[in-house]
N, C-alpha and C positions, 0 to 999 in steps of 0.2 A: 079405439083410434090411437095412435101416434102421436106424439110430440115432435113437433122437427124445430130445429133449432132458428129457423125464420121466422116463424110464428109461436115461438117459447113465449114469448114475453104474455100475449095476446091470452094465449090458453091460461096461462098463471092468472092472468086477470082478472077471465071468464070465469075460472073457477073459484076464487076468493070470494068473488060477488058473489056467486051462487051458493057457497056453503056458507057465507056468512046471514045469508037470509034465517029469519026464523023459522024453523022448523026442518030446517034442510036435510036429507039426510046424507052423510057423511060417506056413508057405504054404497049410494048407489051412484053417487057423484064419481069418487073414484074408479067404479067399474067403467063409468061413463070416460073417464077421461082418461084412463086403460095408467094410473099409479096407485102407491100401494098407500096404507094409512100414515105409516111413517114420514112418506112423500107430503099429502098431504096439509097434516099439523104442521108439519115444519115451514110449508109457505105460508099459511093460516098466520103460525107465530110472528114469523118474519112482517107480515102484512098488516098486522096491529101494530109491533112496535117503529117499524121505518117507513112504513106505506109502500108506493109502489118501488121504491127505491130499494126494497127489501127484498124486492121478487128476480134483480139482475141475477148472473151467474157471481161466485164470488170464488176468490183465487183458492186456490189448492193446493197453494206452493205451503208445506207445512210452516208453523208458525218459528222453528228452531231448525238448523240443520248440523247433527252430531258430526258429521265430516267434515264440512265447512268449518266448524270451530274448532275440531281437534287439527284441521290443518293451522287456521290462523295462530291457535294456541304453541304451537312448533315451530312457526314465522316469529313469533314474539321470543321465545327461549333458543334459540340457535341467533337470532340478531342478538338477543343481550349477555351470550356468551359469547361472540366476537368481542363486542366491545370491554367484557371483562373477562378475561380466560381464563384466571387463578378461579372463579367461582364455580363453585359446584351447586347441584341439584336444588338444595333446601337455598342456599343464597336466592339464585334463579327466581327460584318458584315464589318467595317471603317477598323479595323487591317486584315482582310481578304482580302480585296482589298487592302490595300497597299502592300501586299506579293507576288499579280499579280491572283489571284483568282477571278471569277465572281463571286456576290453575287445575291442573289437574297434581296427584298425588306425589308429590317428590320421587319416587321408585316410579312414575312414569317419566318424571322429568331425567330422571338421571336414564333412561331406557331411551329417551327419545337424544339424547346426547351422545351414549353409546352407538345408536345406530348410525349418527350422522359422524362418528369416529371424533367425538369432540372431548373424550375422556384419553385425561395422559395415562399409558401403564404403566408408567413409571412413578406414578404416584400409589403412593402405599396406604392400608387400611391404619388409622388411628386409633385405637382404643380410646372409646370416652372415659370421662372420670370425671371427679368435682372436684374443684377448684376453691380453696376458700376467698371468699371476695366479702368487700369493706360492707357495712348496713347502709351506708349512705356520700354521693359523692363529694370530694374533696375531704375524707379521711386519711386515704394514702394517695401519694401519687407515684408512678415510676418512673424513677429515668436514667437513661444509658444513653450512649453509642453505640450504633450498631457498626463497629469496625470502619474500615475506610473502602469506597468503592473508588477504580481509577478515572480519569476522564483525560480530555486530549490535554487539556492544562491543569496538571496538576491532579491531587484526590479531595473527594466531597468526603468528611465525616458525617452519617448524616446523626444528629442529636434529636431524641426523639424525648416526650414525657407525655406519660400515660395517667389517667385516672382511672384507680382498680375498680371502684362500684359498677362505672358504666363503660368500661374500654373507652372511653370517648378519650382522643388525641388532640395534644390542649396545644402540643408544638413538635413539627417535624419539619426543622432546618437543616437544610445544607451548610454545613463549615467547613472551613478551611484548616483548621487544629484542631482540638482537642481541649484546650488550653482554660485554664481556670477564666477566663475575662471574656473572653468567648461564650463560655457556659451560663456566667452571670446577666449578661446582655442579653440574652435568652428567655433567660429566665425574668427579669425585671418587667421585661414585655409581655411574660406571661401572667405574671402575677400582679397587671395593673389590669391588664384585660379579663381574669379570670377570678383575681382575690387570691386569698392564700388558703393553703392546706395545711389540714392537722398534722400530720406527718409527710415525710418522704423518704422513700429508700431508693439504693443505687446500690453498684458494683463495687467492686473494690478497685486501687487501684488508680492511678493518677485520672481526672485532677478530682478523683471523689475521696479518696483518704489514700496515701501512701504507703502506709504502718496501720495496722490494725490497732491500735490504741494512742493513736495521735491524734485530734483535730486537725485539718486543712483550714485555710483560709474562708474558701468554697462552705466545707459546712458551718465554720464560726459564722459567716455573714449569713447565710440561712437561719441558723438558730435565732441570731439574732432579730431576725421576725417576728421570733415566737412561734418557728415550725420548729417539730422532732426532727431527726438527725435518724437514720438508720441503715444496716448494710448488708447487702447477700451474705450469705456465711460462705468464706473460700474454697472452690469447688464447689460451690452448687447453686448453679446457674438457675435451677427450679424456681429457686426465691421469687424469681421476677420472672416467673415463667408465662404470665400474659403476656408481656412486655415482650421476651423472648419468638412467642407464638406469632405476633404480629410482623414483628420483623422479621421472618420467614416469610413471611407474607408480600413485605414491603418491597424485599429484597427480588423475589420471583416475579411481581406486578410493576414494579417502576425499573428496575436495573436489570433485569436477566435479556442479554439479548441487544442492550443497547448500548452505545456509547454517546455518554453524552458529554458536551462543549465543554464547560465550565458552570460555577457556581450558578449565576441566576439560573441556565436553563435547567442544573439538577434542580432550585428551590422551586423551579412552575412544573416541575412534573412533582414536587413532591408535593407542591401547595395542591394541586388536580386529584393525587391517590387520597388525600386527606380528606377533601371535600365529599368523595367517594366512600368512604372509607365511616366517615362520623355520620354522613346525613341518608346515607343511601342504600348500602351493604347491609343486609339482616345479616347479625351476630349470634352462632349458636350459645356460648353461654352466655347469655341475658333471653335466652328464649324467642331468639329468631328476632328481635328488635333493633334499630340501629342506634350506637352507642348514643346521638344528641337526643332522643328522646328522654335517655335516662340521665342527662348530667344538668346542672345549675350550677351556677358560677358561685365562688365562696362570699359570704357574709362577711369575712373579716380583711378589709382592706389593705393593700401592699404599702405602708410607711415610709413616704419620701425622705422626710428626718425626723430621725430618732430620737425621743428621748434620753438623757443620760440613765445610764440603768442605777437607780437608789437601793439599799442594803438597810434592812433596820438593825434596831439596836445591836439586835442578840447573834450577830456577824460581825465577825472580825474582818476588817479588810483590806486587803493588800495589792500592791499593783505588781502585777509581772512586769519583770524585768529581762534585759535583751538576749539573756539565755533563755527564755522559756519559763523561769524560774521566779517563787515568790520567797523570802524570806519571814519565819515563822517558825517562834520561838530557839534562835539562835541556829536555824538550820538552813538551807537551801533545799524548799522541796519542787520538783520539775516540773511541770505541767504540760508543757509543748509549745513552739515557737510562734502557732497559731494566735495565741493570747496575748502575745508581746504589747504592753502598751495600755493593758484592758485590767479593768479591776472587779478582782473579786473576794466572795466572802467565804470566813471560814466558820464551823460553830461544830459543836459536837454532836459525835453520831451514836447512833443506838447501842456502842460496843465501850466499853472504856478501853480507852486508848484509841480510838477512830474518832478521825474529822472528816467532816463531809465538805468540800470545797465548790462553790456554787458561782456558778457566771450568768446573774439573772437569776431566771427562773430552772436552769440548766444545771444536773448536778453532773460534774464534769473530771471529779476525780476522787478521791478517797483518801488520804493520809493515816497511816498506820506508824502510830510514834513508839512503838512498843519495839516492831519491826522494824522499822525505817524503809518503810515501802510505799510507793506513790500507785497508787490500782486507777487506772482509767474508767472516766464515766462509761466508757463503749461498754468496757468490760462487766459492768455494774448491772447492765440492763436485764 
């Protein structure tokens, strides 16, 4: 006999009863009710553990659908390359799984970009390489200008400052100058909010040092921290070549394309690419991670006021005077106009005939009394 789907349920019944009986047999039941053994067991099973509940039809829709998801998956990756265009494949795919998404393989992601013509060709292949980067954050930090971009009133500088360990961007304002006072306000805000760092290096070049062996203003008030002082070497941009790499970045995602007001509205698009950029963006070097997971803020607190800086014994100590200039041992030796006003000490260096000249903890220039030559700390290093 037949099963027909009006009286399915009925027949499943009939026969569960009957092969559950003892002694039943199994094989003459199934001829009797024209299924096969496989048919069987499996209502049998069903019929012990959910009861009659277990005998309905049950869907057949499979439990995954690979097309369904490789579409949804291509709906997720083409929406979050509208909203960010500078990214590519691995960016994509790193921020799509941290949201809870499977991805598929980057070389599909970048395939499925391609077809939807969402790949520039005017963008060129990079060569990778390694980068040397700091053991841990707030060792170095970097910071420049990236040039000036125009707007309807006026131009935006924008000032940016990077921490090497984790790329995380500790400050990226819109300015109006360039200008030493400008920079510091900047930076005050950044260094109450974030602590201070071991070092920092910059560009050359107003208002980070003018002369290559002179102090600014700018780095005397840094040093005077107790951060390092340091500087690209002229022509070669590399130095600060993360710093450089972002801002290629910064430039193509916030500014290509757009003209913007004035001040505040460049600092809200630049405050939006930041927020993007540190909390969100997978970073290929740091291993596809975004810079805030790798960074903490520094342990050693920004010094509303300062201490007077003290000298022991074994320093001699003299104040610069309005030329730049200390007087020692009947001479006038130079030091730079930075220092005016500031006292420092002098004591002897590892050479006879060399003094080492120290502003604090900062050893800031060299006196050769044999030569009569003043050697800059820059140069010392």
């Amino acid at each position: 006999m037949s099963w027909k789907e009006v009286s399915a349920m009925d027949l499943r019944l009939e026969f569960v009863a009957l092969a559950s009986a003892e002694g039943a047999n199994i094989k003459a039941l199934c001829e009797h009710f024209n299924i096969g053994r496989t048919t069987a067991y499996k209502w049998l099973r069903r019929f012990q553990c959910e009861g009659k509940d277990g005998l309905r039809n049950q869907s057949r829709r499979p439990h995954t659908s690979p097309n369904r998801t490789a579409l949804e998956s291509e709906k997720k990756i083409l929406a979050l390359n509208i909203e960010h265009t500078g990214w590519g494949a691995r960016k994509i795919k790193g921020c799509l799984e941290r949201r809870g998404s499977t991805m598929p393989a980057a070389s599909t992601v970048h395939a499925i970009l391609k077809r939807n013509d969402r790949i520039d060709p005017q963008a060129g292949f990079v060569k990778p390489f390694t980068r040397f980067e700091h053991e841990q954050p707030n060792d170095l930090w970097q910071m420049d200008f990236k040039g000036h971009v125009p707007m309807r009133t006026g131009r935006c500088h924008p000032l940016t400052l990077l921490d090497d360990h984790s790329r995380f961007f500790l400050t990226i304002a819109a300015c109006g100058n360039e200008q030493r006072d400008t920079v510091q306000a900047h930076l005050i805000r950044a260094f109450r909010q974030y602590g201070l760092p071991n070092r920092m290096t910059m560009d050359n070049g107003a208002p980070w040092g003018d002369e290559p062996d002179s102090y600014t203003g700018l780095e005397i008030w840094i040093m005077r921290q107790g951060v390092k002082v340091s500087h690209s070497r002229p022509y070669h941009p590399q130095t600060q070549g993360k710093l450089e790499r972002q801002h290629r970045s910064m430039i193509r995602e916030v500014f290509k394309g757009m003209c913007l007001i004035d001040l505040p509205s460049a600092q809200l698009k630049l405050d939006e690419w930041r927020q993007v950029y540190n909390h969100e963006r997978p970073h290929g070097g740091i291993g596809m991670q975004v810079p805030a997971s790798r960074y903490r803020s520094s342990s050693r607190e920004y010094q509303e006021v300062l201490n007077p800086i003290e000298y022991g014994s074994e320093l001699d100590v003299r104040k610069v005077q309005a030329k730049g200039e200390i007087y020692w041992h009947g001479q006038a030796w130079k030091l730079g106009k930075g220092f005016v006003g500031e006292r420092v000490g002098v004591r002897e260096g590892a050479q006879d005939g060399q003094y080492d000249v120290f502003w604090g903890s900062h050893r800031i220039a060299q006196i050769d009394r044999v030569t009569k030559v003043v050697i800059s700390g820059k140069s010392l290093r």
